[in-house]
Residue frames relative to the residue before (quaternion, step in Angstrom):
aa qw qx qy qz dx dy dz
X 1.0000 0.0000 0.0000 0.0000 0.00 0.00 0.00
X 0.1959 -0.6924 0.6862 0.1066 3.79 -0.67 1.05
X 0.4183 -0.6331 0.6496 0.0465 3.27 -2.19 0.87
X 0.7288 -0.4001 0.4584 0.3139 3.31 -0.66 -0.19
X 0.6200 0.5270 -0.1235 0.5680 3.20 1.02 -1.81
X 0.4071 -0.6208 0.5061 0.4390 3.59 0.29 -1.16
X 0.4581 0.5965 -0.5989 0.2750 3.71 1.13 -0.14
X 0.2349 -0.6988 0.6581 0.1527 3.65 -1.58 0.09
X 0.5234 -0.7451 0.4023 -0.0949 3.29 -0.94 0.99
X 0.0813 0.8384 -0.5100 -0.1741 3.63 0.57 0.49
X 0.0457 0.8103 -0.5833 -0.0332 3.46 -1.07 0.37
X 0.2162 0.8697 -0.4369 -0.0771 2.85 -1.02 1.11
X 0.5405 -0.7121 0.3721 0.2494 3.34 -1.42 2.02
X 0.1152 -0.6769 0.7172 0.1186 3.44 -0.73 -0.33
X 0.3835 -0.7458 0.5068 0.1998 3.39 -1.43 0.84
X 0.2542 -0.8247 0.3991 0.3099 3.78 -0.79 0.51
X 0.6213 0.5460 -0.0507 0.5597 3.09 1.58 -0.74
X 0.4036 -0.7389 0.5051 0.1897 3.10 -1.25 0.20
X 0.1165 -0.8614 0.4501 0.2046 3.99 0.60 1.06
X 0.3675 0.6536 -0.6052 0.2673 3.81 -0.52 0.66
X 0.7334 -0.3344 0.4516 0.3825 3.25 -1.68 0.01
X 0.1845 -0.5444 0.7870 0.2242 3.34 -1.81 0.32
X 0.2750 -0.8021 0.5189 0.1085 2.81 -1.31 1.33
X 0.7665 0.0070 0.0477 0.6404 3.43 1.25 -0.66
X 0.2125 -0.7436 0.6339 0.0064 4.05 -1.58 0.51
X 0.2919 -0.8054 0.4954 -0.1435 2.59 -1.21 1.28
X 0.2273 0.8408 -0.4828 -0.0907 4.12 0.22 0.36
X 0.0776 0.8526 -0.5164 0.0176 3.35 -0.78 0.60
X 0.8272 -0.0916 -0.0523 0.5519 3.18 -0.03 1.68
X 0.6780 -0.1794 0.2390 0.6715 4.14 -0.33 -1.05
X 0.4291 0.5997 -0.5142 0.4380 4.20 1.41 -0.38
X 0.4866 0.5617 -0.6152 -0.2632 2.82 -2.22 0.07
X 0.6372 -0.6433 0.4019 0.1367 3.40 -1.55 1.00
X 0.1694 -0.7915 0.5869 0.0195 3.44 -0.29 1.09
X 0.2177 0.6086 -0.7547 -0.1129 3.84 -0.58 0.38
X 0.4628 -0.5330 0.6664 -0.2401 2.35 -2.52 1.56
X 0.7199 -0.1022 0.2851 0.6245 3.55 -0.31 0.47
X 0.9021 0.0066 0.3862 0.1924 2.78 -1.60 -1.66
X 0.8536 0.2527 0.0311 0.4544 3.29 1.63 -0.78
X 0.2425 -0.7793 0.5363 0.2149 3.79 0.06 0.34
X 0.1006 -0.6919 0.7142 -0.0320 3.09 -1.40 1.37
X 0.3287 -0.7196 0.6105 0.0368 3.39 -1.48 1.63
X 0.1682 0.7349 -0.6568 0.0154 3.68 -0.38 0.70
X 0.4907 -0.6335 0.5667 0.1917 3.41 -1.47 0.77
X 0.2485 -0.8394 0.3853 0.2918 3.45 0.31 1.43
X 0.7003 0.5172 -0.4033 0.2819 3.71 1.10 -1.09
X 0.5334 0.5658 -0.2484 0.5776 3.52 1.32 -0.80
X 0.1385 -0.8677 0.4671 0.0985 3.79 0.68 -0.17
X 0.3816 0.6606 -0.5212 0.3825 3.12 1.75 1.53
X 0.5000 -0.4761 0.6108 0.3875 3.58 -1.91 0.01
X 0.0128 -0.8638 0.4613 0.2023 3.98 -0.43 0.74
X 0.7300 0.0877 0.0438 0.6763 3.42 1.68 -0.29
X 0.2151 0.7631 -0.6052 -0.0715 3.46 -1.40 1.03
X 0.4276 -0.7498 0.5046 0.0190 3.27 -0.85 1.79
X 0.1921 -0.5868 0.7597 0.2040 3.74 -1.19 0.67
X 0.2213 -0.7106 0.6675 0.0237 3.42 -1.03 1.47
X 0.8368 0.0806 -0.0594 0.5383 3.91 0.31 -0.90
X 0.3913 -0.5714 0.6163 0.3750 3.61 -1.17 0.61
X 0.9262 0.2053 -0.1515 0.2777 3.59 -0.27 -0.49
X 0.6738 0.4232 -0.1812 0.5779 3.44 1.36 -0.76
X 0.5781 -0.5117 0.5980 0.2154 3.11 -1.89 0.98
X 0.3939 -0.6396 0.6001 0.2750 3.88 -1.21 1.00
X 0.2268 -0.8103 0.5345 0.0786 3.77 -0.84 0.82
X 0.8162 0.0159 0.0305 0.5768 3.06 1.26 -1.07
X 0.2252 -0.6496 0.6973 0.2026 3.90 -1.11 0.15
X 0.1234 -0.6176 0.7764 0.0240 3.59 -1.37 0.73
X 0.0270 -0.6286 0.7668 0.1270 4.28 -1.02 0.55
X 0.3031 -0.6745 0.6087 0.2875 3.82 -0.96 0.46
X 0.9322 -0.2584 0.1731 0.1853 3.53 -1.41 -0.02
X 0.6624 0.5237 -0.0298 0.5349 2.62 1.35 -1.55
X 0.0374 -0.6863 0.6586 0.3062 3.66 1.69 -1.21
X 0.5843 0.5418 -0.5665 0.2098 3.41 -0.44 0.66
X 0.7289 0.1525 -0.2228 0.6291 3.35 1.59 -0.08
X 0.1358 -0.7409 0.6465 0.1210 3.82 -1.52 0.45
X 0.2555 -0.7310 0.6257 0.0946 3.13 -1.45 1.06
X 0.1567 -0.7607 0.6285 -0.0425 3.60 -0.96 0.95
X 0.2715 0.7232 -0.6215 0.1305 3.66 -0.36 1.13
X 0.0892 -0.6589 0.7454 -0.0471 3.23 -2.11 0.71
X 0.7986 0.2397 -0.2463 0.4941 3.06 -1.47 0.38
X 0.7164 -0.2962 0.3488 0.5267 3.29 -1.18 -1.47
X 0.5115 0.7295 -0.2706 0.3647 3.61 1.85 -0.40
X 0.0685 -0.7412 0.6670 -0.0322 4.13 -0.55 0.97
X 0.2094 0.7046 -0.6692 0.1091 3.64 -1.32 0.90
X 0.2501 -0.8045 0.5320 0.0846 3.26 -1.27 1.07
X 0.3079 -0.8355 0.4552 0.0033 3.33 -0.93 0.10
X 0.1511 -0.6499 0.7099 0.2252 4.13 -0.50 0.28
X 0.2716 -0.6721 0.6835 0.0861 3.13 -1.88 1.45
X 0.3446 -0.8151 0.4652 -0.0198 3.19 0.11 1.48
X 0.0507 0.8700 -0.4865 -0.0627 3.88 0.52 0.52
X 0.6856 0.4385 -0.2131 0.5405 3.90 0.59 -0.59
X 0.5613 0.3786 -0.4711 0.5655 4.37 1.15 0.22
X 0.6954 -0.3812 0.5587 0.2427 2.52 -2.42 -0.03
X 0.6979 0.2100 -0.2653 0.6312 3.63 1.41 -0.69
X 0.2308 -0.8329 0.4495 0.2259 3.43 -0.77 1.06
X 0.6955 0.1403 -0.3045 0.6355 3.56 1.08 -0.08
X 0.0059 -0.6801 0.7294 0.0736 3.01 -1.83 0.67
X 0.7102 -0.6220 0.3216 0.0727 3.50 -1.33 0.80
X 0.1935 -0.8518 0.4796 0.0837 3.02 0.40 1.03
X 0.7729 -0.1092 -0.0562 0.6226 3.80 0.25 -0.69
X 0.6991 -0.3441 0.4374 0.4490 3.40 -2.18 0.32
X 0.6895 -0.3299 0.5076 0.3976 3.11 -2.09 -0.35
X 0.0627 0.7548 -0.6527 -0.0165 3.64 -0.68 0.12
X 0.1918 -0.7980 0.5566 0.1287 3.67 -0.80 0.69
X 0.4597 -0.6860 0.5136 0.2331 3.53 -1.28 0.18
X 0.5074 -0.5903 0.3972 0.4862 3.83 -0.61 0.48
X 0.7393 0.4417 -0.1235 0.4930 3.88 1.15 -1.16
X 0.5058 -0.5308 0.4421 0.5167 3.88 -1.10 0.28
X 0.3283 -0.5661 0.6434 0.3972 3.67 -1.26 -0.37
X 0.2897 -0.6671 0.6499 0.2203 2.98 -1.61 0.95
X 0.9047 0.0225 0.0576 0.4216 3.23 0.82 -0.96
X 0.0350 -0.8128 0.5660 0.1334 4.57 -0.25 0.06
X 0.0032 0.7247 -0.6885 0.0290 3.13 -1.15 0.67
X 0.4405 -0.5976 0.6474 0.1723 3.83 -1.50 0.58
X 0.1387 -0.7267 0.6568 0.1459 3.41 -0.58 1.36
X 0.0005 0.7770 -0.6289 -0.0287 3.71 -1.54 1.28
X 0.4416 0.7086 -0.4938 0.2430 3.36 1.48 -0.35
X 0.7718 0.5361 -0.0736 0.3340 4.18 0.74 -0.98
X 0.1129 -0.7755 0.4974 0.3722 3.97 0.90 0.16
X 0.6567 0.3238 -0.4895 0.4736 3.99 0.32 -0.19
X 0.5743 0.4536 -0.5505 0.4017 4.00 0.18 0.44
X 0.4192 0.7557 -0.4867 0.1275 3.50 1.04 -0.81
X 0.7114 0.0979 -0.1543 0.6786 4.16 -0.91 0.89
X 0.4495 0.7170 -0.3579 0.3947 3.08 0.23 1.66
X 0.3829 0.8551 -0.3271 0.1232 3.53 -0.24 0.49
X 0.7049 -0.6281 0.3251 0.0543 3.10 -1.25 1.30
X 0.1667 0.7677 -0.6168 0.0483 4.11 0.06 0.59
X 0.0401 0.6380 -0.7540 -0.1509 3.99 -1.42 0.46
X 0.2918 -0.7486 0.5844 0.1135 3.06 -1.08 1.41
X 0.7912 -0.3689 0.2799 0.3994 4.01 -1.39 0.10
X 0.8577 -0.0275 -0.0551 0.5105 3.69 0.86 -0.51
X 0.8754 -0.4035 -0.0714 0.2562 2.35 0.08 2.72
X 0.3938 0.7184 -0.3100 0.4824 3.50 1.39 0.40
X 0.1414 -0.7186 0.6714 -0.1129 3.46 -0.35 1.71
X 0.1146 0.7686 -0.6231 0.0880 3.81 -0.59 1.04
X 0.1258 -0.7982 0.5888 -0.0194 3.40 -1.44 1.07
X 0.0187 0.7859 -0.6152 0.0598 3.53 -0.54 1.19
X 0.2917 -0.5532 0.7802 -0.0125 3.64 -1.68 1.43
X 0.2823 -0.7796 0.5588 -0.0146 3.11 -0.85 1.65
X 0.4859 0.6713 -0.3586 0.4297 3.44 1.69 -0.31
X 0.8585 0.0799 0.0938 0.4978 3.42 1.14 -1.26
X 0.4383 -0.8605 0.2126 0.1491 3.23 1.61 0.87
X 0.2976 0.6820 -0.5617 0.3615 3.30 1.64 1.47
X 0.6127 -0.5089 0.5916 -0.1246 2.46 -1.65 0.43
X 0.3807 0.7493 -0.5209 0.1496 3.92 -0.11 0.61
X 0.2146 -0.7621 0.6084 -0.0550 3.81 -0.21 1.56
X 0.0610 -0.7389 0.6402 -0.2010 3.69 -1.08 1.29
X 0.0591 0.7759 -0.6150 0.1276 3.48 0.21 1.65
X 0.5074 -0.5914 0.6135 0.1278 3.32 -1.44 1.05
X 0.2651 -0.7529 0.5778 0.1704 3.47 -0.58 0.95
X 0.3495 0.6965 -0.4342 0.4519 3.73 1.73 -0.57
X 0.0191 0.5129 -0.8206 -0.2514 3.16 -1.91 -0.57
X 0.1433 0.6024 -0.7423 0.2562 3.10 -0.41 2.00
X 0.7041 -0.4267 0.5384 0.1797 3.26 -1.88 0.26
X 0.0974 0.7891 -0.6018 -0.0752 3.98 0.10 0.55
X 0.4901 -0.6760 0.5175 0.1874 3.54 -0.51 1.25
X 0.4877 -0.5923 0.4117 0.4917 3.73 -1.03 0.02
X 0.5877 -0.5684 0.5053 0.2762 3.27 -1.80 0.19
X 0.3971 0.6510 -0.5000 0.4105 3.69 1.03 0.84
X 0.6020 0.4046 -0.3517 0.5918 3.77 1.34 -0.05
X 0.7600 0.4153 -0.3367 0.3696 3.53 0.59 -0.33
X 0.6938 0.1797 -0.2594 0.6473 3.98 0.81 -0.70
């Protein structure tokens, strides 16, 4: 920074925040979920604190948050990238991480938690960009993959569960 005088000034700003897009929200209860870039921030809206901010993906942007039924777990996917999480209300860390990143071969168009069935229970639903309906059971780590031989359009899965 210059003066008039000619003295110069050093200053350094330093950012506090992260400046990017919000990509997606989340409210749950006095909770809500900010995803950021890369990372999901929890701030307790009535208390109008920040209570926790998590790097969720190394490389992808969070698009969407899914909480299942129970609110006891949240899913957060983007890109081709899917991570889950315990919502830990009564610690000091409120989420912790249930599984690694894991990525899909296809983008994701859409995820959903399946609760309508007790044998689906820890379950959930992704349709990815070319036509790929996938189901995974976190109890027992199957796996069921449903490709469309069509080239139709599979809509998200917010009209279906």
């Amino acid at each position: 920074m210059k003066f008039q005088t000619g003295e110069s000034l050093a200053c350094n700003f330093q950012r506090r925040n992260l400046c990017t897009h919000i990509k997606a929200l989340k409210a749950l209860e006095n909770f809500l979920f900010v995803a950021e870039s890369n990372q999901i921030l929890l701030f307790n809206w009535k208390e109008k604190s920040l209570l926790q901010k998590e790097i969720v993906f190394q490389s992808n942007s969070v698009h969407g948050i899914r909480i299942d039924v129970s609110q006891n777990k949240v899913l957060f996917f983007g890109g081709k990238s899917i991570r889950i999480y315990s919502i830990n209300f009564y610690s000091d860390k409120w989420l912790i991480s249930i599984t690694e990143e894991f990525n899909l071969d296809d983008w994701i168009h859409d995820i959903q938690w399946i609760a309508q069935e007790p044998n689906v229970e820890n379950s959930f639903a992704a349709i990815s960009a070319h036509n790929c309906f996938t189901i995974w059971n976190l109890e027992n780590g199957k796996t069921d993959v449903f490709q469309s031989s069509e080239n139709c359009i599979l809509y998200p899965l917010k009209n279906i569960y």
